[in-house]
Structures are given as structure tokens and as C-alpha cells.
C-alpha positions, 0 to 999 in steps of 0.5 A: 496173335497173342504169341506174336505179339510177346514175340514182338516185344522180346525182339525190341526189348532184346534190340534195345538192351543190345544197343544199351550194351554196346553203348557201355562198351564202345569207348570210341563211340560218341556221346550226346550231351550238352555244353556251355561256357564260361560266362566271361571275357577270357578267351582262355580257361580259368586260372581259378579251376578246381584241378589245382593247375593255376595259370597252366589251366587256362592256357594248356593246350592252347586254352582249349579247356573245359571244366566237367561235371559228372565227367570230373570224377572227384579229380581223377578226370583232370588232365583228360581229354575229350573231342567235342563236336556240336551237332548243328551242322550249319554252324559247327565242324564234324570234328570239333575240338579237343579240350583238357579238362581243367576244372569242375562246374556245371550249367543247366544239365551240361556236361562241359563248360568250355572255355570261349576259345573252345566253344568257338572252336567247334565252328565252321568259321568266324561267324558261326563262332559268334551265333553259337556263343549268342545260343549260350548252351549248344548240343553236342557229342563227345568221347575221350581221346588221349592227351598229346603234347609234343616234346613235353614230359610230365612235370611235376608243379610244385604248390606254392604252399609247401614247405621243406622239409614239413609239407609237400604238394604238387600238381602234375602236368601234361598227363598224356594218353586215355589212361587215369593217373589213379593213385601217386607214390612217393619214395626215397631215392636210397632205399625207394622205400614208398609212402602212398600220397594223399589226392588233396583235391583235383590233381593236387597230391600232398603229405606231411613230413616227406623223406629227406633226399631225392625224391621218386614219384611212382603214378599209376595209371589206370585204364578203362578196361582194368588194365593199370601201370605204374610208372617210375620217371626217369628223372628224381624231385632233387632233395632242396625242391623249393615251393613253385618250381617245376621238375620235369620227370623226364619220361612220356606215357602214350597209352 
């Protein structure tokens, strides 16, 4: 007996390690988890969130947001998107709804703190929305997809606070597809002579003393499995940018 028995426990063990492993390696599998909700009465995100986006954060994607917690990853996950989906099937959608995350919080063990929009949006109908915001915290499944945004190109926002020719930092919108934007470039036009920016916090860039001229942004794009691209728009920051404008960068990445 005592040999079936070990081999009884080596199956299992070998079934959950499979299982563990395939886990790790599925991207397009589902995760369980928990999410909340802001704690206010803005049906939209917050214009305060901690990826440095201002009003567009709470109103990008029809002001289904979401701030993350481990899923924040020191600013690298703002602008990413994630189908989640409640798992009581009496209230909730079996394909919920896509959120962009915003900003970083937690509650009570939550991966995500949706906006009211999007917790409700993970309901069957009107009523159920209102049960699950009565239940505060809800169960639920995610998974990353890409970010779409029809007819838009990334745009570079540029902060408030910056000042030609002394200091430059901007945000950067409607980043698209499953791939992080990992590491952003900044270059002179005339000789693209290159210097890497500085990641402020969230998806703020910034650096002092930026070169004169037209300016050149390069992002690279990062992917799960290794893969990295990097990405020159189309389209130059003019050399008399001026703080809280926007320029479109004239180019989509739908990876």
C-alpha cells in the first residue's frame, strides 16, 4: 500500500503544479479576485488619480476606470485595460466591462476600486447595479485585454507645471493595445540625439533642460512574453510647446 500511496501523492502534487503552471502562462485566462468602489457620488473616476492623467482620468473610456493596487505596478500599469466581470450570476453580466486603470488604491484585499459607472456596469440591469453597489465589495474575474480607441492617436498632455525651455512633463494618452509603455525617449529633431526621461510617478515623464526645437518622443513598448518595440510618432512636440496643451502624436499601436 505504501507504494500507491506516494504514488497517489505525486500525481496530485504533479496535477497541482500543472495546473499552477498553466496559470502563470495563460494571459487570456481569467483571475479571481475582489473589487470595490469609490466611496463617492461621481459616477465617473477621480480627477485626482495617482497615474497623473487629471480630468481625462475620469472620463476616458466613458468614465469606466478603475484604480489597482498590485495591478498598479509603480505607474507602469496606468492606461492598461482589464475585462472584469462579477461572479454572482444573479446579478452580474458574464462579460462585464472594460475598465482603464486610472489610478492606485486599495480596499480590503481588492485588486480594483471601480468607479460607480463601472461597478454597475458589471449588472445585469438597473436593479442588480443597485444590490451590488449596496454589497460595497463584490467577487470577481479579470484578465487584461488591450485598450481601443477609435479614431484617437496617443497624445501627449503636456503638465501644467512645465516650463520652456527649463522643465518638461507630460502624460501620455490613449495608450492602446496589451503592451506597457516601459521606458520613453526624448530627441532632437535635427541630429535625434536622444536622452532617457525620468518616469515622475504614474504615467507622468519629465526632465529638466529639454533640447531646443522640435521635439521627438520614442516609447517602448514592452510585452508580457519578452517581446519590446520601440515606437517614433509621426508627428513632432513643436519647439514653442507651451504648458497644458496637447499634441497628437499622430500614430496608433494595436499590439
Amino acid at each position: 500500500m505504501a507504494p500507491l500511496r506516494c504514488f497517489l501523492i505525486f500525481a496530485v502534487h504533479f496535477l497541482f503544479m500543472q495546473t499552477l503552471g498553466n496559470s502563470e502562462t495563460c494571459p487570456d485566462c481569467f483571475i479571481h479576485s475582489r473589487a470595490a468602489y469609490y466611496p463617492n457620488s461621481d459616477e465617473k473616476g477621480t480627477e485626482v488619480g495617482e497615474c497623473g492623467f487629471g480630468t481625462f482620468g475620469a472620463t476616458i473610456n466613458g468614465g469606466d476606470v478603475s484604480a489597482a493596487s498590485e495591478l498598479y505596478r509603480g505607474g507602469v500599469g496606468c492606461g492598461s485595460c482589464y475585462q472584469v466581470r462579477c461572479t454572482n450570476s444573479y446579478y452580474c453580466l458574464d462579460k462585464g466591462v472594460t475598465v482603464v486603470i486610472t489610478d492606485h488604491g486599495s480596499s480590503d484585499n481588492t485588486d480594483f476600486i471601480l468607479s460607480r459607472r463601472a461597478f454597475g456596469g458589471m449588472a445585469q440591469n438597473t436593479d442588480a447595479a443597485a444590490s451590488l453597489l449596496a454589497l460595497g465589495i463584490v467577487d470577481i474575474e479579470y484578465k487584461r485585454v488591450s485598450c481601443s480607441y477609435p479614431n484617437k492617436n496617443i497624445t501627449f498632455k503636456i503638465d501644467e507645471h512645465s516650463n520652456n525651455p527649463y522643465y518638461l512633463a507630460f502624460v501620455i494618452w490613449y495608450q492602446q493595445g496589451k503592451m506597457d509603455i516601459t521606458a520613453v525617449q526624448l530627441c532632437e529633431t535635427q541630429n535625434f540625439v536622444c536622452k532617457l526621461l525620468d518616469r515622475s510617478y504614474g504615467a507622468v515623464w519629465t526632465t529638466t533642460s529639454p533640447p531646443s526645437g522640435p521635439l521627438a518622443i520614442r516609447m517602448l513598448f514592452s510585452a508580457n512574453d519578452g517581446d519590446e518595440t520601440w515606437v517614433v510618432p509621426v508627428n513632432n512636440i513643436p519647439g514653442n510647446w507651451k504648458p497644458g496643451d496637447t499634441y497628437d502624436s499622430g500614430v496608433q499601436v494595436n499590439v
